[in-house]
ZALOVO-673396 format. One record per residue (C-alpha): x, y, z. Coordinates in steps of 0.2 Angstrom, whole numbers, padded with zeros to 4 digits, always signed. Layout:
N
XYZ;...
REM end
This chain:
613
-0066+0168+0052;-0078+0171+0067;-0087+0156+0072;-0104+0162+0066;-0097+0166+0048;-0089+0150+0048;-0105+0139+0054;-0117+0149+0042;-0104+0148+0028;-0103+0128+0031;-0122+0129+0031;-0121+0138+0011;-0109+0123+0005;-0118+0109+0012;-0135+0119+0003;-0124+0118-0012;-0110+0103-0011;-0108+0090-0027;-0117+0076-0028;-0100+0068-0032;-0095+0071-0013;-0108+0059-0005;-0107+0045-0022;-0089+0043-0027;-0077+0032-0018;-0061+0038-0028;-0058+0056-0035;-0048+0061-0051;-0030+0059-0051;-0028+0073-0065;-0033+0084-0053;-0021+0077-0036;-0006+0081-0031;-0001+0066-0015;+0011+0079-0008;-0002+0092-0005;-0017+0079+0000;-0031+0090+0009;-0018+0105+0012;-0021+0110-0009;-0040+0108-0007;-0042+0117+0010;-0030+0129+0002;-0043+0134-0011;-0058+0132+0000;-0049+0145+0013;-0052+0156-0002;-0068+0153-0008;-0073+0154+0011;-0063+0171+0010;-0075+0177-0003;-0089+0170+0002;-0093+0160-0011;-0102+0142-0012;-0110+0138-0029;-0109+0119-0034;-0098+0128-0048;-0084+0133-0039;-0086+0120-0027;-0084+0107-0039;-0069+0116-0044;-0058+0114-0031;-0042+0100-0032;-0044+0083-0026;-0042+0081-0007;-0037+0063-0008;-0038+0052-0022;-0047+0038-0011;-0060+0041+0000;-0054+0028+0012;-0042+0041+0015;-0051+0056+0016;-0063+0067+0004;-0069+0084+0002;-0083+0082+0017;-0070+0077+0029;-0057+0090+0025;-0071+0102+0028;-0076+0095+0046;-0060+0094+0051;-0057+0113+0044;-0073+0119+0053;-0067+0110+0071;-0049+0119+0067;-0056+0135+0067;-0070+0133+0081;-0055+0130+0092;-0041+0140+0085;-0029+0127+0077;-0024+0123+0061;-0034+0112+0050;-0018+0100+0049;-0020+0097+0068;-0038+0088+0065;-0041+0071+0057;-0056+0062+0056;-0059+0042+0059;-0075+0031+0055;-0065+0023+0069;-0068+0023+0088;-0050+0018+0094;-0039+0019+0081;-0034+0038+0083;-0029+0029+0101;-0020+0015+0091;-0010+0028+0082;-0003+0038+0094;+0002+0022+0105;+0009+0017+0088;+0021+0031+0086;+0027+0031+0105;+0030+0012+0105;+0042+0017+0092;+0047+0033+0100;+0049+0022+0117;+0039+0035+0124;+0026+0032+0140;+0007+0036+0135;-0008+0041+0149;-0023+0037+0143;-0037+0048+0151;-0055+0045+0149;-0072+0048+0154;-0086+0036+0160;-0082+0018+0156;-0072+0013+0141;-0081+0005+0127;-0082-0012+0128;-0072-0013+0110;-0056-0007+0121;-0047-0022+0124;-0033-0015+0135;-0024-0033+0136;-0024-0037+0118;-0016-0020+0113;-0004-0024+0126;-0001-0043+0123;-0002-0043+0104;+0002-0025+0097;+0014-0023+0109;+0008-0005+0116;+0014+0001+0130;+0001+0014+0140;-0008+0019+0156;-0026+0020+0159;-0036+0032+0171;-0053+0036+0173;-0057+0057+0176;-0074+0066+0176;-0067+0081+0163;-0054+0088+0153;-0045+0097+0170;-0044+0082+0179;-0032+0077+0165;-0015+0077+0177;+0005+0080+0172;+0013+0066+0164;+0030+0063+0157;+0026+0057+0142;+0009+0061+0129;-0008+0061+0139;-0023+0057+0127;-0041+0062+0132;-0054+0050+0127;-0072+0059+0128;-0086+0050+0125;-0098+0062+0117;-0115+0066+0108;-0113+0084+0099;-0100+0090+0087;-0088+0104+0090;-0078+0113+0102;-0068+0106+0115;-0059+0111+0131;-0039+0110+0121;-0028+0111+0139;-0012+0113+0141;-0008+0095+0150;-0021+0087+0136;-0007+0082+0119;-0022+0073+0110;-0039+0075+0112;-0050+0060+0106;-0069+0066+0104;-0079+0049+0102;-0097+0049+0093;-0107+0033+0096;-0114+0033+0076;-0101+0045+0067;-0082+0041+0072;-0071+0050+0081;-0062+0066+0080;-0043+0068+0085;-0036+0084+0091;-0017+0087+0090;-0013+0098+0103;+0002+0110+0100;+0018+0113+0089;+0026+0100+0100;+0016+0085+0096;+0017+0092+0078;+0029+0078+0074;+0016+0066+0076;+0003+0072+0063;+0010+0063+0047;+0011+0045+0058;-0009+0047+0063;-0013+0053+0047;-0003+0037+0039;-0014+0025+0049;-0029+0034+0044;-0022+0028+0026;-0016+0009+0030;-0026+0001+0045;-0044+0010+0045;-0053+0023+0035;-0057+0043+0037;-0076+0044+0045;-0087+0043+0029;-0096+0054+0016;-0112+0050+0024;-0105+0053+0043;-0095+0067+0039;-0111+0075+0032;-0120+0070+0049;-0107+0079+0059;-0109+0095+0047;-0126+0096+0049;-0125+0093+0068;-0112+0107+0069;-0123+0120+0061;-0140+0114+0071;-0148+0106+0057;-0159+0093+0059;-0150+0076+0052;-0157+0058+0050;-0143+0045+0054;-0156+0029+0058;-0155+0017+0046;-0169+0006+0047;-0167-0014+0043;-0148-0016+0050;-0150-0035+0051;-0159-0037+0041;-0145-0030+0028;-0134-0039+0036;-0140-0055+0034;-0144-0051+0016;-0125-0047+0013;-0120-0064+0023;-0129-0074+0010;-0123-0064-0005;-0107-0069+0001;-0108-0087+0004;-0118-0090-0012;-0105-0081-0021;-0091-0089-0013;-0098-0107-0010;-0096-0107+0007;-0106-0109+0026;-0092-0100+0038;-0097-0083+0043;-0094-0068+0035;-0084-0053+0043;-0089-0036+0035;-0076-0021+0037;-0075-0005+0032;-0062-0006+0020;-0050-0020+0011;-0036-0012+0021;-0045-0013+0036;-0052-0031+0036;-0032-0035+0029;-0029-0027+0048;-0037-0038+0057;-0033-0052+0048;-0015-0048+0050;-0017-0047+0068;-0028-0061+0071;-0019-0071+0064;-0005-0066+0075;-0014-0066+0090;-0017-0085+0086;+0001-0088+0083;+0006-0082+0100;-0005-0092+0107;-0002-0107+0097;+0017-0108+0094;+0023-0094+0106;+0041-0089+0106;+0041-0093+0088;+0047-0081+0073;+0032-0076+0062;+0034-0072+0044;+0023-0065+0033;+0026-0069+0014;+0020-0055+0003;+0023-0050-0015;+0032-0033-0015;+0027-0027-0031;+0008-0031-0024;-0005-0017-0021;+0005-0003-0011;-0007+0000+0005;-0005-0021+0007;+0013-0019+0004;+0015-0004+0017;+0002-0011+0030;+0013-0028+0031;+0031-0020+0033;+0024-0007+0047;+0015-0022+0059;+0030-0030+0054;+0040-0015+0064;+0028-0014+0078;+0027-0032+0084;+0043-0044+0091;+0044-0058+0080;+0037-0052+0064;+0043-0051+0048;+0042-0050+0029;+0047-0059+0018;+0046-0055-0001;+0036-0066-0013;+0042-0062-0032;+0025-0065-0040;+0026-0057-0058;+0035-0057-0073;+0050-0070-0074;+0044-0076-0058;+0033-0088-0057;+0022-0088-0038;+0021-0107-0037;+0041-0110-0037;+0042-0092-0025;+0031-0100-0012;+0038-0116-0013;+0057-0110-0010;+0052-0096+0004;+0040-0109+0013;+0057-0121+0013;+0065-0108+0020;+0051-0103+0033;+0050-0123+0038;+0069-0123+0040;+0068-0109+0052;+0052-0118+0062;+0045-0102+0060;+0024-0097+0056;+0021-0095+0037;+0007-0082+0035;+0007-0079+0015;-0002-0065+0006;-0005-0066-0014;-0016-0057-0024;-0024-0068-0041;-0027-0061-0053;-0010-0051-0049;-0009-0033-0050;-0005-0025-0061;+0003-0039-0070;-0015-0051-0070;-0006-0065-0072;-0015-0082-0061;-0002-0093-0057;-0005-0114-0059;-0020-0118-0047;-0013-0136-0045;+0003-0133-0043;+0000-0121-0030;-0012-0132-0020;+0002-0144-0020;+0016-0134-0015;+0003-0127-0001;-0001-0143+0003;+0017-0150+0004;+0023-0156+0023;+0039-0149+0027;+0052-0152+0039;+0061-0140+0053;+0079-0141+0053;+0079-0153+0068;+0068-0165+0058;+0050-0161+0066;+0036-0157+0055;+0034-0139+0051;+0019-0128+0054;+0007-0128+0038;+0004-0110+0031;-0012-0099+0030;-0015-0095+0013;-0024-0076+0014;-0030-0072-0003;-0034-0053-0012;-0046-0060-0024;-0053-0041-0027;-0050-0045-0045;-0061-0060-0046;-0073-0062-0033;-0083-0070-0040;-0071-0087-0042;-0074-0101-0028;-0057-0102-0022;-0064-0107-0003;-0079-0117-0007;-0079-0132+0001;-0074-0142-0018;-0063-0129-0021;-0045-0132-0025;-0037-0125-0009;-0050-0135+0002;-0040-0143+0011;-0026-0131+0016;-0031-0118+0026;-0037-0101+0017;-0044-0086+0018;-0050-0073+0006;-0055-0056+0007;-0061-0042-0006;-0061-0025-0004;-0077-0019-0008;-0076-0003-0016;-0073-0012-0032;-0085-0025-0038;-0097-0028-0023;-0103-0010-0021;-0099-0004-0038;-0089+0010-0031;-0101+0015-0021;-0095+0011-0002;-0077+0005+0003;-0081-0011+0014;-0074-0026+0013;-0075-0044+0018;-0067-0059+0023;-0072-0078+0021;-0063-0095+0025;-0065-0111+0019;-0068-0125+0033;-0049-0128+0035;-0047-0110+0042;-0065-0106+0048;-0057-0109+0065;-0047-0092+0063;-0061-0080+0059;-0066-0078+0078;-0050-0071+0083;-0052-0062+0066;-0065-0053+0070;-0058-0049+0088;-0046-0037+0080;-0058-0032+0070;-0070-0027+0083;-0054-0022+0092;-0048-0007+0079;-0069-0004+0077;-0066-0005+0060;-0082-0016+0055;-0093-0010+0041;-0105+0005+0043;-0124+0001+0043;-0125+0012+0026;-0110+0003+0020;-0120-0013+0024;-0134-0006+0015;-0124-0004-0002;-0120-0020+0000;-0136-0028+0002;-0141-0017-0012;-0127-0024-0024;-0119-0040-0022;-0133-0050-0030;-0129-0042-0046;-0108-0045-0045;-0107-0056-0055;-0120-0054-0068;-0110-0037-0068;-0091-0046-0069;-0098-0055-0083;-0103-0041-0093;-0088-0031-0089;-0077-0043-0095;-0085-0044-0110;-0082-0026-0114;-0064-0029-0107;-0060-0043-0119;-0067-0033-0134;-0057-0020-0132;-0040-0030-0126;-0044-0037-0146;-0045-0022-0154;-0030-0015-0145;-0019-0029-0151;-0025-0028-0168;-0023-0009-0169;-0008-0008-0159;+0001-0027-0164;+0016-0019-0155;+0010-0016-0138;+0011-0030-0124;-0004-0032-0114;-0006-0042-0096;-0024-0049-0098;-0030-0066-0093;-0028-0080-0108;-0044-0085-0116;-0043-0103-0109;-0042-0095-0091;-0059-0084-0093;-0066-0102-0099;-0061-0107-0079;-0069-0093-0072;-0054-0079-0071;-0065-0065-0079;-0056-0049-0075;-0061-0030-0081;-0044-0023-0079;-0029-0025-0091;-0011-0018-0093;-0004-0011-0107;+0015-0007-0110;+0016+0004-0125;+0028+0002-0138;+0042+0013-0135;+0059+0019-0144;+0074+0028-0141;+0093+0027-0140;+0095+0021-0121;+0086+0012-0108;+0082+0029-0098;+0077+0037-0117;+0066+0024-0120;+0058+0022-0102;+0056+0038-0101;+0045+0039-0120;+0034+0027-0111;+0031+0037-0098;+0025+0050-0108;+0016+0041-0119;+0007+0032-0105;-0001+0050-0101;-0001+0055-0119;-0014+0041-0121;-0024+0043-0103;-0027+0064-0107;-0034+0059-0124;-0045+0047-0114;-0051+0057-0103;-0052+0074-0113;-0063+0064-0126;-0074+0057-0117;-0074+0065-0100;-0091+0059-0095;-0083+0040-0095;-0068+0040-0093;-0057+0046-0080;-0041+0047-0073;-0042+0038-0053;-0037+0022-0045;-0054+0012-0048;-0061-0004-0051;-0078-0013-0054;-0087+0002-0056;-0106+0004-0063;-0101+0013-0077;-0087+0019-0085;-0068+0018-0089;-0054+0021-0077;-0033+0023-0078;-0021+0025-0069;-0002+0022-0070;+0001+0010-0055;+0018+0016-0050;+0010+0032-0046;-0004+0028-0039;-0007+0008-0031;+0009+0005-0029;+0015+0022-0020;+0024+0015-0007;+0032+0002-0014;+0049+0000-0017;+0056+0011-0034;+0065-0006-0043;+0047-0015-0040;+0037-0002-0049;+0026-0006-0065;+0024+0011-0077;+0012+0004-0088;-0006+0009-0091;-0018+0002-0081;-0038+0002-0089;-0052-0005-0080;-0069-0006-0089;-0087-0006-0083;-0100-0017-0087;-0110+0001-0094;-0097+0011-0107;-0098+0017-0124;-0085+0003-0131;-0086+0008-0148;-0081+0029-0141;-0066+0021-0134;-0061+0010-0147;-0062+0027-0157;-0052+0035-0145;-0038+0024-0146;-0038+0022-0165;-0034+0041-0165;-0022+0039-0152;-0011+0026-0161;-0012+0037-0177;-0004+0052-0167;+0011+0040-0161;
REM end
C-alpha cells in the first residue's frame, strides 16, 4: 500500500477499533494459535486493509495477536505494521517496547551469546537511565559506544552497529546499509526497533523473546498515542496528578502489605521479577564476589518466571538454577531445606523464588516450618557460616496476606514479595507490578530499583493511575471472589464427587489464604496411561467450550486472574507454563472466578456438563 492509503486507512480503524483493544489485558485463547502470534492477526488485517474495510465488526473478528498484552496486542501489531510499510520492510522486522533500553538489552543479549562485537551509535547524550558500567559489570555485555549527529555518520563495523535516536515524531527512518538495528527512542511512548535486513533476520525471535520475559510491548494506551501521531491527529498523552498517584499507590501498598519500606512499581510482574533478579545480583557481586550464585526456583512454577530465571542464568558467569520441587509429593519446606544444605555446602548465594499459593497446584506450604528452615544457620564445607538466603515471594494469588509486615512470620529473614498487577491490584486493567520487603531486606530495594531504572521498565503514569484507581478495593474484592470461588469448588465436588480439586482447605481461608482460582483434574478412563491422559485432555476442553459457548458474556477462555467480572480457564500446560519443561506440565483445568459472576449460570453449566460425561 502507498503511504497515503496506509495513514488514511490507520485513520478508519482507529475511528472504528474495539473497545476491547484499549481495556483488556489478556485476549482469548480460543481464538490464538502461539505459533503464529501477530503474523495470523496481521495476516488477516493485510486483508481487511486489502479491501478496505474497518468496521468494529470485522475488526473485532480478526485472531488473537497475543494472548497477553505484556506481549503484544492488536494496537501494537498495527504500529509496528504501519512503520513496516512507511519504510519498505516487513512487519516481522518492527517490534515495539514501552521500554527505552531494552531493545538495546536485547541485541547485546543475543551477541554476548553469539560472542559477537556490538557498536552502539547514538545521538545527543544518552539518557541518564543508560548505565554503561552496570550492563558491562553485571549483565556481562560487551559493547562500544560512540556519539554521531545522524544516521550517515553511523561508520563500518565488524560486528552489529545499533543506532539509538532520540526522537519526538513517529514514523520513517533513514534504514542504511551500515545501520543492523535502528532504536527510535520517544520520551513518553517507548521505543521502536527496526531490524535491518535478511542478515540480521536471525535475531528477530531473541528480541521479540525479551519483549516477552524481561519488559513488555509499549501499551495500549501509547501505541494509540503513536497511531494517532502517525496520522497527524491531535493526541492527549498528559496525565495530570503523577505524584499524586503515585503516592496514593505507595500507601495502598504498604497498608495492604503491613509495611513502611518503599514501594517499587514496574510495568509488569515479569519486569519487576527482572530487576529483582539483577539486583540482587548486582548486590552479590559486590557483597561475596567470586562466589557461585544459585537461584532456587520451582520448575513447574509460572513459565515466563521459570524461562526468565534459566536465561539470566545463561547470560551471567556464576549463575545458576537450581530446581525446587514445590507441588504434589513434594513438599517446599523439606525442598528448600535439602537445596539450601546443598547451596551452604557449596559456600554459594541462595536466591530462592516460590510462588504461595502455588500455581496451578494452590497448595500453601507450613508457614512455620518454612520460617524455620529459612531461618536455619548453616555451615560451608570448610565449617564457616554460610550466607543466609533471600526469600523472593510471587504472592499474585494472595496479595492481600502480610507475609512481609514487620509481625509477620518471615520477619526476620530477609524477604521480598512482588505481585504482578494485572491480576488483583488493577482488576485486569493494566499490567504493572510491584515489589515490597520487609525490614530485613529493605536494604536490597535500592539496587532493586537500579535495575529497574536501568531496563526503564518502571510503571507508566496511566498504569499508576489504574492503580490508584484500584488497589483500595483488592481486598474487599478477594473477599468477595473467594466467596464465589468456594461456592462453586462445593458444588463441583458434590456434583462431580470424582473429580480432584487443588483449592485452599477451609482452615487455611480461616488464615487468610483466600484464593479465586482452583484446579480441577477430571475424572478420566481408559485402558492405558496415554488412553487415559489423553480422555482428560479432551475432557478438559470439552468442559471449557461448554463454558464459554454458554455463557460467552462471562466466561472465557484466556490466561487471567483477579478480574472485575467474570470467569476465566485455561489449561496451564498450554498456556502459563509454556515454557516449562514437558514431564513438569499440569493438564488440568484451571478456573479463576471474579468477585462479579452469574454463580448460579455456571453452576448450571457444569451440571450439564457432567450429565454429558
Amino acid at each position: 500500500m502507498k503511504e497515503n492509503n496506509v495513514l488514511k486507512y490507520i485513520e478508519e480503524v482507529l475511528e472504528n477499533m474495539p473497545t476491547d483493544w484499549l481495556q483488556l489485558t489478556t485476549h482469548r485463547l480460543d481464538i490464538y494459535n502461539e505459533q503464529l502470534a501477530k503474523t495470523e492477526f496481521l495476516e488477516a488485517f493485510e486483508n481487511l486493509a486489502a479491501a478496505k474495510i474497518a468496521d468494529t465488526s470485522a475488526l473485532s473478528a480478526l485472531p488473537t495477536a497475543y494472548d497477553y498484552i505484556r506481549l503484544g496486542h492488536p494496537l501494537s501489531s498495527i504500529l509496528e505494521w504501519a512503520i513496516a510499510h512507511l519504510n519498505a520492510i516487513k512487519p516481522t522486522n518492527v517490534i515495539s517496547f514501552s521500554s527505552r533500553s531494552t531493545p538495546v538489552l536485547a541485541v547485546l543479549r543475543k551477541n554476548l551469546l553469539d560472542k559477537k562485537n556490538t557498536l552502539i551509535c547514538y545521538t545527543g547524550a544518552l539518557p541518564a537511565f543508560f548505565d554503561a558500567e552496570a550492563l558491562r559489570r553485571v549483565y556481562g555485555y560487551h559493547f562500544e559506544l560512540k556519539q554521531v549527529e545522524k544516521a550517515e555518520d553511523v561508520p563500518e563495523f565488524h560486528g552489529s552497529t545499533v543506532f539509538y535516536s532520540q526522537e519526538v515524531e513517529i514514523g520513517s527512518v533513514n534504514l542504511l546499509p551500515t545501520i543492523d538495528f535502528y532504536i527510535s527512542v520517544h520520551p513518553h511512548l517507548g521505543s521502536i526497533l527496526l531490524v535491518n535486513g535478511a542478515k540480521n533476520a536471525g535475531y528477530i525471535s531473541e528480541i521479540q523473546h525479551v519483549r516477552r520475559r524481561e519488559t513488555i510491548a509499549m501499551t495500549p494506551a501509547d501505541c494509540l498515542t503513536a497511531l494517532q501521531q502517525l496520522t497527524g491527529r491531535a493526541s492527549d498523552t498528559e496525565i495530570s496528578n503523577v505524584e499524586a498517584d503515585k503516592t496514593s499507590v505507595i500507601a495502598s501498598i504498604q497498608e495492604i502489605t503491613g509495611t513502611k519500606t518503599k514501594a517499587l512499581l514496574a510495568s509488569s510482574g515479569l519486569s519487576i521479577q527482572y530487576a529483582i533478579m539483577m539486583g540482587l545480583i548486582d548486590d552479590a557481586l559486590e557483597k561475596h564476589p567470586g562466589k557461585a550464585i544459585k537461584f532456587i526456583v520451582p520448575p513447574n512454577c509460572y513459565g515466563g518466571t521459570n524461562d526468565q530465571a534459566r536465561r539470566v542464568a545463561a547470560c551471567v558467569k556464576n549463575v545458576e538454577v537450581l530446581d525446587l520441587p514445590v507441588d504434589g509429593d513434594n513438599d517446599m519446606v523439606q525442598s528448600i531445606d535439602l537445596v539450601l544444605d546443598k547451596v551452604a555446602n557449596e559456600d554459594a548465594v541462595p536466591y530462592i523464588i516460590a510462588e504461595i499459593p502455588t500455581n496451578p497446584r494452590v497448595e500453601v506450604p507450613n508457614l512455620k516450618k518454612l520460617r524455620d528452615v529459612l531461618s536455619k544457620v548453616r555451615t560451608t564445607a570448610s565449617g564457616e557460616t554460610a550466607i543466609d538466603p533471600v526469600f523472593i515471594l510471587d504472592q499474585t494469588f494472595c496479595p492481600n496476606v502480610q507475609f512481609v509486615a514487620n509481625d509477620g512470620i518471615l520477619a526476620g529473614i530477609r524477604t521480598l514479595s512482588y505481585v504482578s498487577g494485572s491480576k488483583f491490584p488493577s482488576g485486569g486493567k493494566c499490567t504493572a507490578g510491584y515489589c515490597v520487603a520487609n525490614d530485613t531486606a529493605e536494604a536490597l530495594l535500592d539496587t532493586i530499583e537500579k535495575h529497574l531504572i536501568l531496563c526503564d521498565n518502571e510503571a507508566t503514569n496511566l498504569q499508576v493511575k489504574i492503580l490508584a484507581a484500584q488497589l483500595p478495593s483488592m481486598n474487599q474484592r478477594i473477599k468477595e471472589a473467594y466467596k464465589n470461588t468456594r461456592a462453586f469448588v462445593n458444588f463441583i465436588k458434590e456434583t462431580l464427587p470424582e473429580a480432584k480439586i487443588n483449592f485452599v482447605s477451609e482452615e487455611l481461608a480461616e488464615e487468610g489464604f483466600t484464593p479465586s482460582v482452583f484446579s480441577l483434574d477430571l475424572p478420566t478412563k481408559g485402558n492405558t496411561p496415554e488412553e487415559r491422559e489423553s480422555y482428560k485432555r479432551a475432557l478438559n476442553h470439552t468442559l471449557i467450550d461448554m463454558m464459554i459457548s454458554e455463557i460467552p458474556n462471562e466466561s472465557k477462555y484466556c490466561v487471567s486472574y483477579g478480574q472485575l467480572k467474570g470467569c476465566y480457564w485455561t489449561i496451564p500446560a498450554t498456556s502459563t507454563q509454556g515454557t516449562t519443561k514437558e514431564d513438569d506440565k499440569d493438564y488440568i483445568a484451571r478456573v479463576s472466578l471474579s468477585p462479579n459472576m452469574d454463580l448460579e449460570r455456571h453452576k448450571k453449566v457444569f451440571l450439564d456438563f457432567v450429565e454429558t460425561m
